[in-house]
NUNULO-309949 format. One line per field, with one value per atom (N, C-alpha, C, O, CB): residue in one letter; y, z, x; atom name. Coordinates in steps of 0.02 Angstrom, whole numbers, plus 50000, padded with zeros to 5 digits. Glycine has a CB too. Layout:
NUNULO-309949
drenba (A ...);
north (Y ...);
up (Z ...);
east (X ...);
seba (CA ...);
This chain:
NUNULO-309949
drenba (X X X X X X X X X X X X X X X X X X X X X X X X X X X X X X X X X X X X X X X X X X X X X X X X X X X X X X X X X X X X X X X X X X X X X X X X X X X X X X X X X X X X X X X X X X X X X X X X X X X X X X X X X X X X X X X X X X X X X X X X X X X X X X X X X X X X X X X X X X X X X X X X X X X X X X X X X X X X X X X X X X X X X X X X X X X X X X X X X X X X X X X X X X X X X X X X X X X X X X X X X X X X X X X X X X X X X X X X X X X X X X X X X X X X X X X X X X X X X X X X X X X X X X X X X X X X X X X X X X X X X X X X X X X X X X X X X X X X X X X X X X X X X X X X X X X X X X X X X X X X X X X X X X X X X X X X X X X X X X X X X X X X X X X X X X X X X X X X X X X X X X X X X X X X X X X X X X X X X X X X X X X X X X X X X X X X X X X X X X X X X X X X X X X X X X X X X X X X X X X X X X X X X X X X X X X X X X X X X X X X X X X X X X X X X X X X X X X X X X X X X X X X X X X X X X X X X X X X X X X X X X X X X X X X X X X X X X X X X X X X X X X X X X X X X X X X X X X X X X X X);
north (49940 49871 49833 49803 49838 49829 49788 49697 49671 49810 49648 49571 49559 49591 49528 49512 49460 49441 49447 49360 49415 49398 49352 49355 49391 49297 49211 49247 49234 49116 49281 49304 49348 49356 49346 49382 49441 49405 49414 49526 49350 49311 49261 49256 49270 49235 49212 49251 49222 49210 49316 49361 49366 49355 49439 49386 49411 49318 49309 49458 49284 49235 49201 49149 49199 49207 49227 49265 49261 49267 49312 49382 49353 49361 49506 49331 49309 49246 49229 49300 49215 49150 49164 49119 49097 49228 49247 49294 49283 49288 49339 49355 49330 49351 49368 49251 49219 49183 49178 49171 49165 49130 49179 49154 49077 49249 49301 49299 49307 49353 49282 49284 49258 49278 49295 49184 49115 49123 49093 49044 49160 49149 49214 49241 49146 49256 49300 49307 49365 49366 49254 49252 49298 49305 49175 49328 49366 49448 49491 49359 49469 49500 49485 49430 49508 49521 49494 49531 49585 49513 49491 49512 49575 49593 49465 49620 49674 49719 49756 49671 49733 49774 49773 49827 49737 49710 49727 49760 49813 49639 49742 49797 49871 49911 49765 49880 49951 49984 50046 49959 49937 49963 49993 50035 49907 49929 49902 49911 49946 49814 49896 49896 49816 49796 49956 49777 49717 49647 49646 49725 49606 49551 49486 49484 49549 49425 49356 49327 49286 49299 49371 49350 49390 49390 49341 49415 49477 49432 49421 49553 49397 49382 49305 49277 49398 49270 49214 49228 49184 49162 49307 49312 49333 49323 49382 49354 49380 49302 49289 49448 49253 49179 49147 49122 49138 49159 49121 49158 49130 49129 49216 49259 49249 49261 49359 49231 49213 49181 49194 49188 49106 49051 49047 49025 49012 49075 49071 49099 49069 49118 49161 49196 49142 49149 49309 49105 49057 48995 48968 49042 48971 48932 48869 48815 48925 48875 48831 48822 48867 48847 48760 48741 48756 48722 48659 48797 48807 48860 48918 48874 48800 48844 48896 48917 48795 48916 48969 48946 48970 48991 48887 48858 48827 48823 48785 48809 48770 48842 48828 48734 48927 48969 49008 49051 49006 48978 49021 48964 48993 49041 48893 48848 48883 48907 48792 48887 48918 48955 48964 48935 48993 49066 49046 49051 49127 49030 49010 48956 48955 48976 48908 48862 48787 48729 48894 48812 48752 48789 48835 48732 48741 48753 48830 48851 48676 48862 48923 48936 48970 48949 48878 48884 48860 48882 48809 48817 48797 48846 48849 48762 48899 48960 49002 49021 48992 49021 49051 49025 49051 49005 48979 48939 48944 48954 48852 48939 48949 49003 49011 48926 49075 49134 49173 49225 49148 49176 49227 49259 49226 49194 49338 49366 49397 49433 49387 49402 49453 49558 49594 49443 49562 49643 49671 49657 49684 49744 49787 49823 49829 49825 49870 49905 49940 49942 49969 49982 50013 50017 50061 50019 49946 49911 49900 49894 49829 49903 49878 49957 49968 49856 49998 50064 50085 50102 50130 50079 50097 50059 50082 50090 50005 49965 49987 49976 49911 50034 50058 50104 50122 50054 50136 50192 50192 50221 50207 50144 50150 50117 50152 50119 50058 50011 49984 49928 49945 50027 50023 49957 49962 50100 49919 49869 49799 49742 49902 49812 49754 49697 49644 49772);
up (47097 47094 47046 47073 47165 46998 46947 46942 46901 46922 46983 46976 46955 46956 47032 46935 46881 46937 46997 46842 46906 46945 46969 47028 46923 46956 46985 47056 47111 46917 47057 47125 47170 47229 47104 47135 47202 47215 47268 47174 47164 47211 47276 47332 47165 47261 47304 47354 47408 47272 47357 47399 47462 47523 47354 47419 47457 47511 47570 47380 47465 47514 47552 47566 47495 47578 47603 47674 47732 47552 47621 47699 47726 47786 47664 47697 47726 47761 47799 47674 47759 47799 47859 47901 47762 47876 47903 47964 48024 47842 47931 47964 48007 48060 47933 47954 48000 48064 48118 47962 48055 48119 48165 48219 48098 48156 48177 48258 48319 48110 48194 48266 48292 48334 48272 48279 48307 48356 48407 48252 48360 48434 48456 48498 48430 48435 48493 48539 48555 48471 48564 48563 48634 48648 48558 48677 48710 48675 48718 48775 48616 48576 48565 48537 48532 48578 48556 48504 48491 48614 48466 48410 48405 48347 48387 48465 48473 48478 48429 48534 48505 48517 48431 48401 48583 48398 48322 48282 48250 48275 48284 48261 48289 48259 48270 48337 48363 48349 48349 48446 48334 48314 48213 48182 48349 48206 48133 48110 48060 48121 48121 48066 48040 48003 47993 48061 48044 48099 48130 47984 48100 48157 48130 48069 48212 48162 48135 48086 48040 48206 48114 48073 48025 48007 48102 48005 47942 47897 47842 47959 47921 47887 47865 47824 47919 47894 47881 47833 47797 47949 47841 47778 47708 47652 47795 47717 47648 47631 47576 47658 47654 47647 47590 47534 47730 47630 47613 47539 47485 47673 47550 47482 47426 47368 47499 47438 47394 47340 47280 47416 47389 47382 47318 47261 47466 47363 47315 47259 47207 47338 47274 47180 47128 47067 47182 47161 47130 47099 47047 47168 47148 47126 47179 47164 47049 47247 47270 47325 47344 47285 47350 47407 47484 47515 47401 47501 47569 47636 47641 47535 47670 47729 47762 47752 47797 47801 47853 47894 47904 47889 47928 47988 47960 48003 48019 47891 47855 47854 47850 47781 47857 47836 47902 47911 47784 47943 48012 48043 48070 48075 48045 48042 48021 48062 48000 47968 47936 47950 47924 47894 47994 48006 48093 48119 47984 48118 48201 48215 48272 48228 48166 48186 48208 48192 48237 48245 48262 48232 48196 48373 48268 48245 48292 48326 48271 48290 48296 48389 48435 48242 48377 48442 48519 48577 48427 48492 48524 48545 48606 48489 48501 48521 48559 48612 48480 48528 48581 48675 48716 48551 48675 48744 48766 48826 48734 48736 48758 48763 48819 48714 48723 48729 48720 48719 48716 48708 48687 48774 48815 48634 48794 48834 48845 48796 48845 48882 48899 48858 48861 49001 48834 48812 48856 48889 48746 48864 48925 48890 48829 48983 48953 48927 48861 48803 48989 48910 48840 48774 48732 48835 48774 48721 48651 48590 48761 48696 48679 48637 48582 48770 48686 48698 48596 48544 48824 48599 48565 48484 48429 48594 48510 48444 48418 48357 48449 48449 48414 48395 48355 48423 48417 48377 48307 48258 48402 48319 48249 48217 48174 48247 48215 48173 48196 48215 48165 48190 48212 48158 48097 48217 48178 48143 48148 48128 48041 48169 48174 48236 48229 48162);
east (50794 50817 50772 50725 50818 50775 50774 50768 50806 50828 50720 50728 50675 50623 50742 50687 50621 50560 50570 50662 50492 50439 50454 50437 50383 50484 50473 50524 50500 50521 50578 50632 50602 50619 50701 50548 50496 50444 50414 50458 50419 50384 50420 50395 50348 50466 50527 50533 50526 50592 50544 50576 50511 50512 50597 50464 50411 50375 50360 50344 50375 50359 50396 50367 50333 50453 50511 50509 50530 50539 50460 50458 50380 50371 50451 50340 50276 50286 50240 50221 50328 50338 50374 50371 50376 50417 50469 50409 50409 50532 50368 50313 50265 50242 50291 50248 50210 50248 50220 50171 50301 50335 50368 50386 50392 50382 50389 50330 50334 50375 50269 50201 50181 50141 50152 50203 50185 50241 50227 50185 50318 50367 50337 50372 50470 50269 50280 50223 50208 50298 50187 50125 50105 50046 50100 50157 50125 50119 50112 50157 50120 50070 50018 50016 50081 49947 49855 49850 49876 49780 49802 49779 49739 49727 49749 49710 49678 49744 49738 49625 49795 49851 49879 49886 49908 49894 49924 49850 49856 49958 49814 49759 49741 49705 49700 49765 49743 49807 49809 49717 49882 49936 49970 50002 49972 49931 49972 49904 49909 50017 49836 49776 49772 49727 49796 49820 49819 49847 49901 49855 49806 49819 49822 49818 49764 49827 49851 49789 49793 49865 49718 49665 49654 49595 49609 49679 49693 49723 49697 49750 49788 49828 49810 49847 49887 49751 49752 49675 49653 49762 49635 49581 49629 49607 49512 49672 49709 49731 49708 49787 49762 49781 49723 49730 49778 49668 49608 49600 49596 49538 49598 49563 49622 49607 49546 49681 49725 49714 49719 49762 49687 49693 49608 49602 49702 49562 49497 49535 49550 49422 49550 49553 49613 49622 49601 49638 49671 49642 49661 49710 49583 49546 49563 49539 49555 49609 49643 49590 49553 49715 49590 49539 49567 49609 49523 49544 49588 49518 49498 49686 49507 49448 49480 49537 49417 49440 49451 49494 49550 49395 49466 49501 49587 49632 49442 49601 49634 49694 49754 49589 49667 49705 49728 49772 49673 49682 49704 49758 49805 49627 49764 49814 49874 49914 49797 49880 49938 49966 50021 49935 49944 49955 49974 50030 49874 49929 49929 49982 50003 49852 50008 50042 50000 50013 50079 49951 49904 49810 49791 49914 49783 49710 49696 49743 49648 49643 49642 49634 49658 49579 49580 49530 49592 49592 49446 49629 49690 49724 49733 49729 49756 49789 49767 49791 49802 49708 49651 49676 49714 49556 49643 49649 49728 49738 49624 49767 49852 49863 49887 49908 49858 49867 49843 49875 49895 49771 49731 49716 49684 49657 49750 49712 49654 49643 49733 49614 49569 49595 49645 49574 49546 49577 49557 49507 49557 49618 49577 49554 49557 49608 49511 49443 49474 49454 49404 49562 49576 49578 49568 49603 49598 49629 49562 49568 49661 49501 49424 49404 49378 49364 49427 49385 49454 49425 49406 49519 49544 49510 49495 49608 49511 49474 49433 49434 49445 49369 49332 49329 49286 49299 49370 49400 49414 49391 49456 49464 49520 49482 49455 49603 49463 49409 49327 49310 49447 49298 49248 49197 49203 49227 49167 49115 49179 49166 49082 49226 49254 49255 49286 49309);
seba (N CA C O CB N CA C O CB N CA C O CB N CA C O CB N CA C O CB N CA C O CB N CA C O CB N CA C O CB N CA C O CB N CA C O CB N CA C O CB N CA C O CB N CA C O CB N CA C O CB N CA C O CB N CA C O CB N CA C O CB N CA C O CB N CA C O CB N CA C O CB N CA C O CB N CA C O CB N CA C O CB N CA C O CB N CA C O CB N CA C O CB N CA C O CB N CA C O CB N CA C O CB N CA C O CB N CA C O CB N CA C O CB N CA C O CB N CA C O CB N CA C O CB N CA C O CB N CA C O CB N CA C O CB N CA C O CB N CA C O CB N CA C O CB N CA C O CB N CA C O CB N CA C O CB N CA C O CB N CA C O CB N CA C O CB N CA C O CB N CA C O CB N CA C O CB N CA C O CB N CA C O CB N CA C O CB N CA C O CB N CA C O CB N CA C O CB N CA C O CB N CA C O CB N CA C O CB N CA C O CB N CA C O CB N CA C O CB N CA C O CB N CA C O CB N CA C O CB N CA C O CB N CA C O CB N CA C O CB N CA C O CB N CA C O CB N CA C O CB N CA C O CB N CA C O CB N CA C O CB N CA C O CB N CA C O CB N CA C O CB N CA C O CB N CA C O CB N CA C O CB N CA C O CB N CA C O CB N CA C O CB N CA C O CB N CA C O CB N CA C O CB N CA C O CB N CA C O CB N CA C O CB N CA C O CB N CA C O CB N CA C O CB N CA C O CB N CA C O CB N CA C O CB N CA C O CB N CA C O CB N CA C O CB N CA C O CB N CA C O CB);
């Protein structure tokens, strides 16, 4: 399939906006289960945001990229849905990604 840059950039942010609100309606998913699943979680997705944004030259914090991503401020979500991980869930983490 054959489309121009300005329409795959379209397309693709499209699918990243579609992603992020994907995870903001599913919040009884934790961010330790999409990492021990996928290798990637809501704070993955809000350091790739940030690192975008630097290599662009655009001003955008941590807290400013995890917003974006969370829907609200971070620490907020946390307190609304962030569970406790079980041991498993702990014990799998270090497995798959260890130093994280």
């Amino acid at each position: 399939m054959a489309i121009d840059d300005q329409t795959r950039t379209e397309l693709e942010a499209a699918v990243f906006r579609r992603l992020v609100q994907h995870l903001r309606e599913r919040t009884d998913v934790q961010n330790i289960d999409l990492m021990n699943l996928a290798g990637f979680c809501r704070n993955c997705l809000s350091n790739w945001l940030k690192d975008a944004a630097d290599a662009k030259g655009v001003a955008l914090s941590k807290d400013q990229s995890r917003e974006a991503v969370y829907g609200m401020p971070y620490e907020i979500w946390k307190e609304k849905h962030q569970a406790a991980a079980s041991p498993q869930a702990l014990e799998a983490m270090k497995k798959t990604h260890p130093g994280h």
